[in-house]
mmCIF file of the N, C-alpha and C atoms, coordinates in Angstrom:
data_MODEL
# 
_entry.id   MODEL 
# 
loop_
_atom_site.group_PDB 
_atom_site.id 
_atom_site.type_symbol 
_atom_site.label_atom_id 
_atom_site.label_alt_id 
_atom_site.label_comp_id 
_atom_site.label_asym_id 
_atom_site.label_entity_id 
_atom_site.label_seq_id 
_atom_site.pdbx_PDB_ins_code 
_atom_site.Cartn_x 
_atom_site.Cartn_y 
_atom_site.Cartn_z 
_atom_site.occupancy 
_atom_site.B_iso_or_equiv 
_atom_site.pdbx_formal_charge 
_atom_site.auth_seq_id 
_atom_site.auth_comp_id 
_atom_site.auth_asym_id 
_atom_site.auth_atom_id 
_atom_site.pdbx_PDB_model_num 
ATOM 1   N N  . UNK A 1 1  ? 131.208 97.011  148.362 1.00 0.00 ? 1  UNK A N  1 
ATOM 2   C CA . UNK A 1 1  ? 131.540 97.862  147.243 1.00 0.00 ? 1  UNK A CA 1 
ATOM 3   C C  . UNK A 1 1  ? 131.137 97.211  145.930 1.00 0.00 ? 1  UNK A C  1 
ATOM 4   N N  . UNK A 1 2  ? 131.420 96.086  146.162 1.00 0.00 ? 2  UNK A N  1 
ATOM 5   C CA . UNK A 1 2  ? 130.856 95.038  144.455 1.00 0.00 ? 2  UNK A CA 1 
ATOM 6   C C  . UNK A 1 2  ? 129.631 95.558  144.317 1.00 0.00 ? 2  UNK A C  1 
ATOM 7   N N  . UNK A 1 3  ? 128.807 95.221  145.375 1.00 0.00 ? 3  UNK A N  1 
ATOM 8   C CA . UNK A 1 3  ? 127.387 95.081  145.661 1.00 0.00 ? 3  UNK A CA 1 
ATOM 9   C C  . UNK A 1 3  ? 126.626 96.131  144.968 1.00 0.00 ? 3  UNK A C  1 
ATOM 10  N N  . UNK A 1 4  ? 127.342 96.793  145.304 1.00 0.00 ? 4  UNK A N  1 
ATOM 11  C CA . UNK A 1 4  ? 126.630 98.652  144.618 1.00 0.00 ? 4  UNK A CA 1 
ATOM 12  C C  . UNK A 1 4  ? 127.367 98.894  143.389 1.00 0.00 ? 4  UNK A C  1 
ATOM 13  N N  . UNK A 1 5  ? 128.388 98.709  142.354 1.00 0.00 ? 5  UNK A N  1 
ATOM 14  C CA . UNK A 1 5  ? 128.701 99.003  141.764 1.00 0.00 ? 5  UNK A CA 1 
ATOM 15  C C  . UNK A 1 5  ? 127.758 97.688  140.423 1.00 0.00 ? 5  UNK A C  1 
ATOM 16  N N  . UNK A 1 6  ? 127.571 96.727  141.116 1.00 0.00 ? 6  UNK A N  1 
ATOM 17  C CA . UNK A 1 6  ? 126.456 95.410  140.012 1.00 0.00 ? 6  UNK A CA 1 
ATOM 18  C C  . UNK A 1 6  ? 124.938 96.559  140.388 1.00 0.00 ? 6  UNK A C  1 
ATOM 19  N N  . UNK A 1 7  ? 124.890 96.975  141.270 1.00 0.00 ? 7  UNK A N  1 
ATOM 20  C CA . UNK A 1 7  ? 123.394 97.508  141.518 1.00 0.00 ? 7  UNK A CA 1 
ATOM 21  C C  . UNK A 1 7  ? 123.145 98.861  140.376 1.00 0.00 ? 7  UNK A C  1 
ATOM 22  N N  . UNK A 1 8  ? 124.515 99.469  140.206 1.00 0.00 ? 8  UNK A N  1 
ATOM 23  C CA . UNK A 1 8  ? 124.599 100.452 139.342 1.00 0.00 ? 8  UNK A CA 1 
ATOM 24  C C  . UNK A 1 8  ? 124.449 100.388 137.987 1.00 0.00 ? 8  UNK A C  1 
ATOM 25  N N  . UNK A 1 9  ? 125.265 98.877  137.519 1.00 0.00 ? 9  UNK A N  1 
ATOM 26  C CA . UNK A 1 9  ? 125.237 98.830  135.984 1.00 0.00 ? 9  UNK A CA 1 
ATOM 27  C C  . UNK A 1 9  ? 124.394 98.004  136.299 1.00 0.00 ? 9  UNK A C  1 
ATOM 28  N N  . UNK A 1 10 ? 123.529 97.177  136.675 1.00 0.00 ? 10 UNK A N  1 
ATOM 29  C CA . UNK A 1 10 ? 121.874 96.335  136.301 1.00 0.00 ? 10 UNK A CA 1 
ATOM 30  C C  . UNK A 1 10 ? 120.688 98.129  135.898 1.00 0.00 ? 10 UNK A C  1 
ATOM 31  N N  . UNK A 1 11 ? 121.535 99.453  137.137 1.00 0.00 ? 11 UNK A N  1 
ATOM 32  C CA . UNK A 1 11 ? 120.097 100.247 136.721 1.00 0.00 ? 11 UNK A CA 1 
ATOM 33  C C  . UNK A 1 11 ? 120.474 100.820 135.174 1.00 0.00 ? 11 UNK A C  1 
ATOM 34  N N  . UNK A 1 12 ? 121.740 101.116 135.198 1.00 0.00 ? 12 UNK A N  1 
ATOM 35  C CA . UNK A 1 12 ? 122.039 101.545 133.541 1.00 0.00 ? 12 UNK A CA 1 
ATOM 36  C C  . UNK A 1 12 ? 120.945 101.424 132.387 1.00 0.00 ? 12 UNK A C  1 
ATOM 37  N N  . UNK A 1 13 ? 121.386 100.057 132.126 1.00 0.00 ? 13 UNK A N  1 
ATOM 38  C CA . UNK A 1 13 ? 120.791 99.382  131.321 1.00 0.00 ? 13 UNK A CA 1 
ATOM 39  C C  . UNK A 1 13 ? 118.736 100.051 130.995 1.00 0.00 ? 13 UNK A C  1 
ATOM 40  N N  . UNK A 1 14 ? 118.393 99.675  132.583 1.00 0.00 ? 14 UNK A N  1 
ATOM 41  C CA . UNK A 1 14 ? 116.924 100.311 132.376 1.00 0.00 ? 14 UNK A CA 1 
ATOM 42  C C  . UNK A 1 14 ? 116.728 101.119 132.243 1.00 0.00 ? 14 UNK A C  1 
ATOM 43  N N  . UNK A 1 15 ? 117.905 102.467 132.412 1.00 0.00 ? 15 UNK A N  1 
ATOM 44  C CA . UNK A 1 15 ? 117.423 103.702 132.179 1.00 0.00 ? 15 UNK A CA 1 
ATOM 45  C C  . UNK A 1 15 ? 117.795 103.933 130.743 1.00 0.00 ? 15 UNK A C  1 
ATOM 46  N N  . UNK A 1 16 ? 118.541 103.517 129.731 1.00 0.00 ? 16 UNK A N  1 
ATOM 47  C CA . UNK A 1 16 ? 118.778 104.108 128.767 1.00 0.00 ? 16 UNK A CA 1 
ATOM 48  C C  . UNK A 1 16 ? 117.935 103.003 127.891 1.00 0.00 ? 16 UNK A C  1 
ATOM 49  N N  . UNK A 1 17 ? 117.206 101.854 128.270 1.00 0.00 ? 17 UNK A N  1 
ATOM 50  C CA . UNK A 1 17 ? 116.263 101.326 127.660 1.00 0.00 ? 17 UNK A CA 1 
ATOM 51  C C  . UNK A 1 17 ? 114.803 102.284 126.819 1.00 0.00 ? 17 UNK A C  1 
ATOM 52  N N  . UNK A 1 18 ? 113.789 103.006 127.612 1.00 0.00 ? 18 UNK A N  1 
ATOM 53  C CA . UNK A 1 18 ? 113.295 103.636 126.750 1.00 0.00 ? 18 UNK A CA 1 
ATOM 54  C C  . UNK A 1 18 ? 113.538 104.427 125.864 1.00 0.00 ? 18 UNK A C  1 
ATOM 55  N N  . UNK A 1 19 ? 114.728 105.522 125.931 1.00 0.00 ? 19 UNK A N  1 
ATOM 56  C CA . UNK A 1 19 ? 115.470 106.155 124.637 1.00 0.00 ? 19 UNK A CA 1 
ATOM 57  C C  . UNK A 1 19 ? 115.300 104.754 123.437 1.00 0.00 ? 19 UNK A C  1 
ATOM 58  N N  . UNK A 1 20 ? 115.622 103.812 123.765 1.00 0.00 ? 20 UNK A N  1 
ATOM 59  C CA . UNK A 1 20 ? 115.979 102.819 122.830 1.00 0.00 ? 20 UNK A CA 1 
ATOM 60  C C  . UNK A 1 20 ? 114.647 102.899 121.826 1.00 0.00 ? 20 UNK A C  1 
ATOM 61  N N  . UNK A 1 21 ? 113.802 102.605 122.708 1.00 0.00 ? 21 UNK A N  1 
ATOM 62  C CA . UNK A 1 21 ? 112.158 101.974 122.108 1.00 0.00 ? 21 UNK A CA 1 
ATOM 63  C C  . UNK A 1 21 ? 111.607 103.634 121.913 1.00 0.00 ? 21 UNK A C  1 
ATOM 64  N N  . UNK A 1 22 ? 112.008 105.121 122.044 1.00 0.00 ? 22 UNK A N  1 
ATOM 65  C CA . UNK A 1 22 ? 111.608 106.039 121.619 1.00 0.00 ? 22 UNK A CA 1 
ATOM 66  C C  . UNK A 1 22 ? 111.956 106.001 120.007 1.00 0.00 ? 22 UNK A C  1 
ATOM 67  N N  . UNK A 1 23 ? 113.483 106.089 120.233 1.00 0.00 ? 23 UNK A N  1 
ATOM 68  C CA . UNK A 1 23 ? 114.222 106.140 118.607 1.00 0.00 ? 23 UNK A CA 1 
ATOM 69  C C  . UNK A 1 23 ? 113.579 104.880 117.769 1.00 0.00 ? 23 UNK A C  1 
ATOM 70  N N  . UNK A 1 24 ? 113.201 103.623 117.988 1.00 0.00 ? 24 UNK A N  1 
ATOM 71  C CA . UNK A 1 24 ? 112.646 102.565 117.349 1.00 0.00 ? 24 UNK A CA 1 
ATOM 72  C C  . UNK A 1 24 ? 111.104 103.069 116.846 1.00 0.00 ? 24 UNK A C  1 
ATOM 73  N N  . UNK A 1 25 ? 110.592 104.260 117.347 1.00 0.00 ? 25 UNK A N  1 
ATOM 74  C CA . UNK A 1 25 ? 109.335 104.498 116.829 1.00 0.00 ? 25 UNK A CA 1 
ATOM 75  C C  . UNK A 1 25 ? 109.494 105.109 116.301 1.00 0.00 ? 25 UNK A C  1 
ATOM 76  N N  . UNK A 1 26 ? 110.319 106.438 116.423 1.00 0.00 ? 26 UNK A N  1 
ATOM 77  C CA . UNK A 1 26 ? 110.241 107.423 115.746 1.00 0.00 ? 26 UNK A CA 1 
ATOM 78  C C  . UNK A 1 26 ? 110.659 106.803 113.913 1.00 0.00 ? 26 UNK A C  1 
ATOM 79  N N  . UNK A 1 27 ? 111.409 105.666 114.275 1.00 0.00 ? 27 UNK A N  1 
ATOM 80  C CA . UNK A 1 27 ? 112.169 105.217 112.879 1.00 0.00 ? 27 UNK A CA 1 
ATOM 81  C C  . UNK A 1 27 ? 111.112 104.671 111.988 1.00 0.00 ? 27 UNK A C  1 
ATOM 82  N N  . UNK A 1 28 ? 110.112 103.644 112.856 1.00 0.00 ? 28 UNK A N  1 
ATOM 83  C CA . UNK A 1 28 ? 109.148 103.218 112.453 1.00 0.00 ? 28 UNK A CA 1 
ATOM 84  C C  . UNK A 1 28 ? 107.988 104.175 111.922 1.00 0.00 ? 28 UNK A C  1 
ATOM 85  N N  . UNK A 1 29 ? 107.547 105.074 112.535 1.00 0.00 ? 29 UNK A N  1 
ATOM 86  C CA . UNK A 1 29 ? 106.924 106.414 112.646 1.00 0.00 ? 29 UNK A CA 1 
ATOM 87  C C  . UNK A 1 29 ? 107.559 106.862 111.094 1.00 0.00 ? 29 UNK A C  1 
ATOM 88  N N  . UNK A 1 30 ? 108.585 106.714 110.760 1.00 0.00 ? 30 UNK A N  1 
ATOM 89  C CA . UNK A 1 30 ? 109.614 107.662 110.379 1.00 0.00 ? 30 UNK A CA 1 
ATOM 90  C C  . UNK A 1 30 ? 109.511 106.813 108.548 1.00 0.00 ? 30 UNK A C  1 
ATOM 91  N N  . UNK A 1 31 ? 109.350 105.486 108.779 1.00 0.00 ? 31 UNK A N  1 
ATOM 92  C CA . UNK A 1 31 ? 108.875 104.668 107.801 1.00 0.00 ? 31 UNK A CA 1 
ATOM 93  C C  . UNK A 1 31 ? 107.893 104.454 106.901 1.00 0.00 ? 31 UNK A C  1 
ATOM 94  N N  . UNK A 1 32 ? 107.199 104.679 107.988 1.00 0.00 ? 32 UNK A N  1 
ATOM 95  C CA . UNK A 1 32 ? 105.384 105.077 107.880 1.00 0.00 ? 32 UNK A CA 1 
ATOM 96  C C  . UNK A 1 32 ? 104.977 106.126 106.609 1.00 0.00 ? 32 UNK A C  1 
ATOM 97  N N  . UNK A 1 33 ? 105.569 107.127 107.362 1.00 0.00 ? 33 UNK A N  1 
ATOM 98  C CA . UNK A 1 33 ? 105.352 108.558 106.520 1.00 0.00 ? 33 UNK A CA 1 
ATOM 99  C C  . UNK A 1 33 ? 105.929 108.377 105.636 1.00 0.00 ? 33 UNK A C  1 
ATOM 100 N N  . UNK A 1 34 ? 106.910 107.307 104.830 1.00 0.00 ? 34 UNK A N  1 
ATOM 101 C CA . UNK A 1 34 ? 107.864 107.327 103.537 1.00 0.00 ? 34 UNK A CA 1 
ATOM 102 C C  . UNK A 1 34 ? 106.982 106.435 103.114 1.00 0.00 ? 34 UNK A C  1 
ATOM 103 N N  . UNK A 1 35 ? 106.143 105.702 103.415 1.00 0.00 ? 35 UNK A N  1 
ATOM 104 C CA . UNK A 1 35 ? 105.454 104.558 102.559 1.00 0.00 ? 35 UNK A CA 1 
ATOM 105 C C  . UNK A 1 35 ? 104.431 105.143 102.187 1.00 0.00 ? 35 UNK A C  1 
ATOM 106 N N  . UNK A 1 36 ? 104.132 106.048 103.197 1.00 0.00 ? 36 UNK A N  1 
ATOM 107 C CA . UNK A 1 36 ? 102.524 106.734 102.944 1.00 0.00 ? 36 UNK A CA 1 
ATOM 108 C C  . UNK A 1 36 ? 102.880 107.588 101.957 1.00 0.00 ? 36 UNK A C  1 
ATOM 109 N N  . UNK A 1 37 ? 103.451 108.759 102.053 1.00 0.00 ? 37 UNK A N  1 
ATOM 110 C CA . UNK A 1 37 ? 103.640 109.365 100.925 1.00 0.00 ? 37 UNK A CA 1 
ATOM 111 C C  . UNK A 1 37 ? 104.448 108.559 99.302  1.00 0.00 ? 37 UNK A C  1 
ATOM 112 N N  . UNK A 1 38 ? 105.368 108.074 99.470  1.00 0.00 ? 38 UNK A N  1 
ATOM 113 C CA . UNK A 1 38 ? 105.442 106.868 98.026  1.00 0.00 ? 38 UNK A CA 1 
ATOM 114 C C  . UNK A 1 38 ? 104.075 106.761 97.792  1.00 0.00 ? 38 UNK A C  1 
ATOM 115 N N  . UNK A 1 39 ? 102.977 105.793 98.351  1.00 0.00 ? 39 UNK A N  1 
ATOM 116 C CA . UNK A 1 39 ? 101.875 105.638 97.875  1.00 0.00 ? 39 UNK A CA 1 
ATOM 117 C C  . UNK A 1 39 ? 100.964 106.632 97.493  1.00 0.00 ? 39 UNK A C  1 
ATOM 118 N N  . UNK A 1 40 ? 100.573 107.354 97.990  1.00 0.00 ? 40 UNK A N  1 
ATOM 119 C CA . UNK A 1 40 ? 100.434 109.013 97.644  1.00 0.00 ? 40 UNK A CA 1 
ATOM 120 C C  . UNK A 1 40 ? 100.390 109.214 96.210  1.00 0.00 ? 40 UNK A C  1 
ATOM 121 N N  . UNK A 1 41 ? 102.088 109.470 95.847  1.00 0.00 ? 41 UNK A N  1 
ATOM 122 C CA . UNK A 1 41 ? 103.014 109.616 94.639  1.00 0.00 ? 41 UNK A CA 1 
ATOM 123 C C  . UNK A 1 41 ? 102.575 109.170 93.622  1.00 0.00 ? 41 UNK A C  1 
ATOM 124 N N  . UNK A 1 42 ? 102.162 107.699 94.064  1.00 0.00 ? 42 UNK A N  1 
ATOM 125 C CA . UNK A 1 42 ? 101.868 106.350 92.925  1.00 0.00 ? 42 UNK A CA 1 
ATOM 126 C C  . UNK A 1 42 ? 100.706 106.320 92.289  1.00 0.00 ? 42 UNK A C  1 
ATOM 127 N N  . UNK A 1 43 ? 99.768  106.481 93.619  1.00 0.00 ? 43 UNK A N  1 
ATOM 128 C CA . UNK A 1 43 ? 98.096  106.777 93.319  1.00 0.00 ? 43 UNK A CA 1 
ATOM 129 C C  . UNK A 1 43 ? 97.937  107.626 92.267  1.00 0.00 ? 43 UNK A C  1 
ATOM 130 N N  . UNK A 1 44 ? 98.649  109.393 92.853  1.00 0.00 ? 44 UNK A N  1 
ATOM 131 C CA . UNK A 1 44 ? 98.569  110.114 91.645  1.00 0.00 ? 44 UNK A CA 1 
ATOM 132 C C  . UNK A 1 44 ? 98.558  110.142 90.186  1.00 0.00 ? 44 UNK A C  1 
ATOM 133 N N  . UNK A 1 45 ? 99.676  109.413 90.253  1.00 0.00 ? 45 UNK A N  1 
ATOM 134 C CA . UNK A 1 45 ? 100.398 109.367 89.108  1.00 0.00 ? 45 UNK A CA 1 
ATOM 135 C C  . UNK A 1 45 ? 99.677  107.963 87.928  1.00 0.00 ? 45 UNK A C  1 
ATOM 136 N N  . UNK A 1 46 ? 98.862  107.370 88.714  1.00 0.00 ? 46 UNK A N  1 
ATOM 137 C CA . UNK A 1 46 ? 98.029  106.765 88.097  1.00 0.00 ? 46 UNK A CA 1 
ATOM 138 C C  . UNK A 1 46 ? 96.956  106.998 88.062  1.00 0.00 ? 46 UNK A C  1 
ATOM 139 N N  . UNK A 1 47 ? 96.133  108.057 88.263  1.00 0.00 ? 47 UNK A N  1 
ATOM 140 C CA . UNK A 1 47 ? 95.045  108.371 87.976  1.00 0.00 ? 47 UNK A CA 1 
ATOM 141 C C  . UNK A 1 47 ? 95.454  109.272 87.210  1.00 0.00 ? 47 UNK A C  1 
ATOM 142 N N  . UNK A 1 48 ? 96.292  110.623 87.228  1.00 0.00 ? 48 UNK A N  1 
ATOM 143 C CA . UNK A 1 48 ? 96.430  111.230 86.169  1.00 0.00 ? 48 UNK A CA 1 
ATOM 144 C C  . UNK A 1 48 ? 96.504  110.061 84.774  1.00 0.00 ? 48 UNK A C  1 
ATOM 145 N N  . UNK A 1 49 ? 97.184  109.123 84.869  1.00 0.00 ? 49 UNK A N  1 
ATOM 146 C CA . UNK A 1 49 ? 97.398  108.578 83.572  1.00 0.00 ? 49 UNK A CA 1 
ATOM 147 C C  . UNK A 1 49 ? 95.774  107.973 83.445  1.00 0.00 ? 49 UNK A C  1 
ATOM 148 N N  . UNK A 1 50 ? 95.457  107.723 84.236  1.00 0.00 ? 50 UNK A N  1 
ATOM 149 C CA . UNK A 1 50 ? 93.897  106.937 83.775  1.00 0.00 ? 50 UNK A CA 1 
ATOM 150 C C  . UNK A 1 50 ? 93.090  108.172 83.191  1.00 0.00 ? 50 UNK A C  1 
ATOM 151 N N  . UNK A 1 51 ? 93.010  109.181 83.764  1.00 0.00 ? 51 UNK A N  1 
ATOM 152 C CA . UNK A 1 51 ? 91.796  110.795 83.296  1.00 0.00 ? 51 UNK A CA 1 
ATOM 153 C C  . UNK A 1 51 ? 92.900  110.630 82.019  1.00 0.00 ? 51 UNK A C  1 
ATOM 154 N N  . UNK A 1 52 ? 93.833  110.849 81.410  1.00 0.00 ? 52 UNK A N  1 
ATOM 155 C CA . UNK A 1 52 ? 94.472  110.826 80.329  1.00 0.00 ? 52 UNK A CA 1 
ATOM 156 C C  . UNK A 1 52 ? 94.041  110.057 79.208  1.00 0.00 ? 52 UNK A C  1 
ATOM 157 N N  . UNK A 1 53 ? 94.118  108.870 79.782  1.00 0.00 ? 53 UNK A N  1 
ATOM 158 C CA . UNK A 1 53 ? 93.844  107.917 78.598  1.00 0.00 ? 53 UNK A CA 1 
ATOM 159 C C  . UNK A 1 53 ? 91.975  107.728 78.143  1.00 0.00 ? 53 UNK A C  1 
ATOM 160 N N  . UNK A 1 54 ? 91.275  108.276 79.363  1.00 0.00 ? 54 UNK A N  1 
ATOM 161 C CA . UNK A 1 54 ? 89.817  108.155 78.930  1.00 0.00 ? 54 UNK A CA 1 
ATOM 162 C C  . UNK A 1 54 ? 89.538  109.574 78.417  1.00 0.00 ? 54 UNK A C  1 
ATOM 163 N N  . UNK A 1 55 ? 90.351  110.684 78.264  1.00 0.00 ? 55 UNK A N  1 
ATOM 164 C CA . UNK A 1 55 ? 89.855  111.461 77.547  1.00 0.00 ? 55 UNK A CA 1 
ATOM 165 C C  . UNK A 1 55 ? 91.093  111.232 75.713  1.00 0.00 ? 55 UNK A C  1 
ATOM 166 N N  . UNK A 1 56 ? 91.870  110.499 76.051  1.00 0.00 ? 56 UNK A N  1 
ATOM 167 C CA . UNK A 1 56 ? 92.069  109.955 74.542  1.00 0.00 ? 56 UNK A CA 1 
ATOM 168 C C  . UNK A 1 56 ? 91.182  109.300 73.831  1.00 0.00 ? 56 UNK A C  1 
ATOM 169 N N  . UNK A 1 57 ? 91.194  108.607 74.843  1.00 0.00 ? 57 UNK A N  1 
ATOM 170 C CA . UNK A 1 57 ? 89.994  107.176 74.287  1.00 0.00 ? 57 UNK A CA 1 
ATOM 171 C C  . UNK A 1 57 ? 88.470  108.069 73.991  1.00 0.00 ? 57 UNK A C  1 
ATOM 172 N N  . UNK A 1 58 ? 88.515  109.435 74.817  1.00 0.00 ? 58 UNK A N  1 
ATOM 173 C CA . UNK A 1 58 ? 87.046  110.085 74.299  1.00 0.00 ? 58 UNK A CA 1 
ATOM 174 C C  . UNK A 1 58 ? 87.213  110.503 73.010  1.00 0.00 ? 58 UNK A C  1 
ATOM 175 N N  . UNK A 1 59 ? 88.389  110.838 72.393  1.00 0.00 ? 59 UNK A N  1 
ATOM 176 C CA . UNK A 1 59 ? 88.486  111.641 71.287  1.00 0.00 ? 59 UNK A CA 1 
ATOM 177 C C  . UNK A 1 59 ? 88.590  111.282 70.360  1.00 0.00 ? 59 UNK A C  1 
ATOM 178 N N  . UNK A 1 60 ? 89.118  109.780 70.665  1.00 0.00 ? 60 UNK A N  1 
ATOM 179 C CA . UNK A 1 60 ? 89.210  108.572 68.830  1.00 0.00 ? 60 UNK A CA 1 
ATOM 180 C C  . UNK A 1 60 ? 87.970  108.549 68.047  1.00 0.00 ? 60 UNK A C  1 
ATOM 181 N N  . UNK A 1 61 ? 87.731  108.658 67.123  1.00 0.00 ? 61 UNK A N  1 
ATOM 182 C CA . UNK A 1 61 ? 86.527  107.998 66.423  1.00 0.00 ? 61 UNK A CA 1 
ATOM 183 C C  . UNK A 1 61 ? 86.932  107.058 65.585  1.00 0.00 ? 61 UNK A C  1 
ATOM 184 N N  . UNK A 1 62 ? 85.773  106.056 65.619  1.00 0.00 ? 62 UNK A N  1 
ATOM 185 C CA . UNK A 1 62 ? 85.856  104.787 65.332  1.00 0.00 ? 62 UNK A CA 1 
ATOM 186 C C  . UNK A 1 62 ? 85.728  104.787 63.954  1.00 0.00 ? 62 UNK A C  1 
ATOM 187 N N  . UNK A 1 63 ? 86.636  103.835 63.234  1.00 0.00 ? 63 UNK A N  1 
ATOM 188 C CA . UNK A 1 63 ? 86.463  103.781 61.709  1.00 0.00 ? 63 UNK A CA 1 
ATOM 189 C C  . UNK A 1 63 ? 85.918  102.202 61.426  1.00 0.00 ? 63 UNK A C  1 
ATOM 190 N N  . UNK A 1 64 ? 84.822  102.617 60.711  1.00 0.00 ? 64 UNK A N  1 
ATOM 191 C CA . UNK A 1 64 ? 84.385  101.464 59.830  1.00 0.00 ? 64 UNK A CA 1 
ATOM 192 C C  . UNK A 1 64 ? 84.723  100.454 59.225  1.00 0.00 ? 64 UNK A C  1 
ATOM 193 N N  . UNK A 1 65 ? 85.091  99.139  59.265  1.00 0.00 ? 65 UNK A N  1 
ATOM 194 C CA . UNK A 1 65 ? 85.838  98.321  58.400  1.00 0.00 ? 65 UNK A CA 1 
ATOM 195 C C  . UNK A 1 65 ? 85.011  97.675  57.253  1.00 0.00 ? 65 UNK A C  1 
ATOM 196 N N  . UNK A 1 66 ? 85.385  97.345  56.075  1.00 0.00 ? 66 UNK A N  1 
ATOM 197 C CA . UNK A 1 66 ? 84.903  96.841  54.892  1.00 0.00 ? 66 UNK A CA 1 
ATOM 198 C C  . UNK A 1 66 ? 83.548  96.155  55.339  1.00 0.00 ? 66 UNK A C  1 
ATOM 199 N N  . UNK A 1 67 ? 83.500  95.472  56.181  1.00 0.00 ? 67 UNK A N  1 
ATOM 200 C CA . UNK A 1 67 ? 82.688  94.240  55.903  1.00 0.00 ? 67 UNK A CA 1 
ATOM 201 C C  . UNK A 1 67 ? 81.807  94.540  57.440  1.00 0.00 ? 67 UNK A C  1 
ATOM 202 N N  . UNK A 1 68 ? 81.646  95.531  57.633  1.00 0.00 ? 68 UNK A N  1 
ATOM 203 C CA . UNK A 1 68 ? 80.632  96.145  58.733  1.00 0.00 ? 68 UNK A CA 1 
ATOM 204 C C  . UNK A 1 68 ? 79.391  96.479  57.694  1.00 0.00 ? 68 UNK A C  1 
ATOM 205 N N  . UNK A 1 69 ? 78.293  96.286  58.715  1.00 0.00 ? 69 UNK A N  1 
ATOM 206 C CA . UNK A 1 69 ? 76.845  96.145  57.852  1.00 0.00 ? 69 UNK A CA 1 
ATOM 207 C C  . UNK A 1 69 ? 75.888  97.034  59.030  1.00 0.00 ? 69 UNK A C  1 
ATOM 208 N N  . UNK A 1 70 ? 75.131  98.221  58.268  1.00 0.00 ? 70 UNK A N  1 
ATOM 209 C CA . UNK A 1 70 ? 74.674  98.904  59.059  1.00 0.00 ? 70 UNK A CA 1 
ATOM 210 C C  . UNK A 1 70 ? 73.243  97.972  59.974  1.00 0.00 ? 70 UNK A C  1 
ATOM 211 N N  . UNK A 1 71 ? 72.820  97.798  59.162  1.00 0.00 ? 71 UNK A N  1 
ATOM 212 C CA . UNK A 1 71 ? 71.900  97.175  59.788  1.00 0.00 ? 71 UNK A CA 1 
ATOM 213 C C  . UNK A 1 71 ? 72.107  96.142  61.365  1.00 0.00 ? 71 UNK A C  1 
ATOM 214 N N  . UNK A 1 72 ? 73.160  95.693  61.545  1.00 0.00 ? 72 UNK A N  1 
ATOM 215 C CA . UNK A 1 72 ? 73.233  95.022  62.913  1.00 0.00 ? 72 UNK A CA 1 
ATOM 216 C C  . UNK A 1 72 ? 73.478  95.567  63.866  1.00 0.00 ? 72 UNK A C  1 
# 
């Protein structure tokens, strides 16, 4: 009776083992897609600011200071 009841809880264990390593991917999986999209987010949000600032920077015109000399 021991015999089979150790034979029972040693199979336990292996059967509720892959659930384990399913949920560990999905979390990982699950990680993934939050980093990927954050980065996404970030990228955006810095290129909008970069097209921003080079069409500021297109629109300044440059002013002359005193001691600028056309000739150079």
């Amino acid at each position: 009776m021991l015999s089979l009841e150790r034979k029972q809880s040693e199979a336990k264990p292996s059967s509720r083992e892959p659930k384990v390593r399913w949920d560990v991917l999905f979390k990982d999986l699950s990680f993934l897609g939050s980093l990927s999209l954050a980065h996404v987010k970030v990228w955006r949000v810095l290129r909008r600011r970069r097209r921003e600032r080079a069409a500021r920077l297109k629109h300044i015109k440059l002013v002359q200071g005193p001691n600028h000399r056309q000739d150079e």
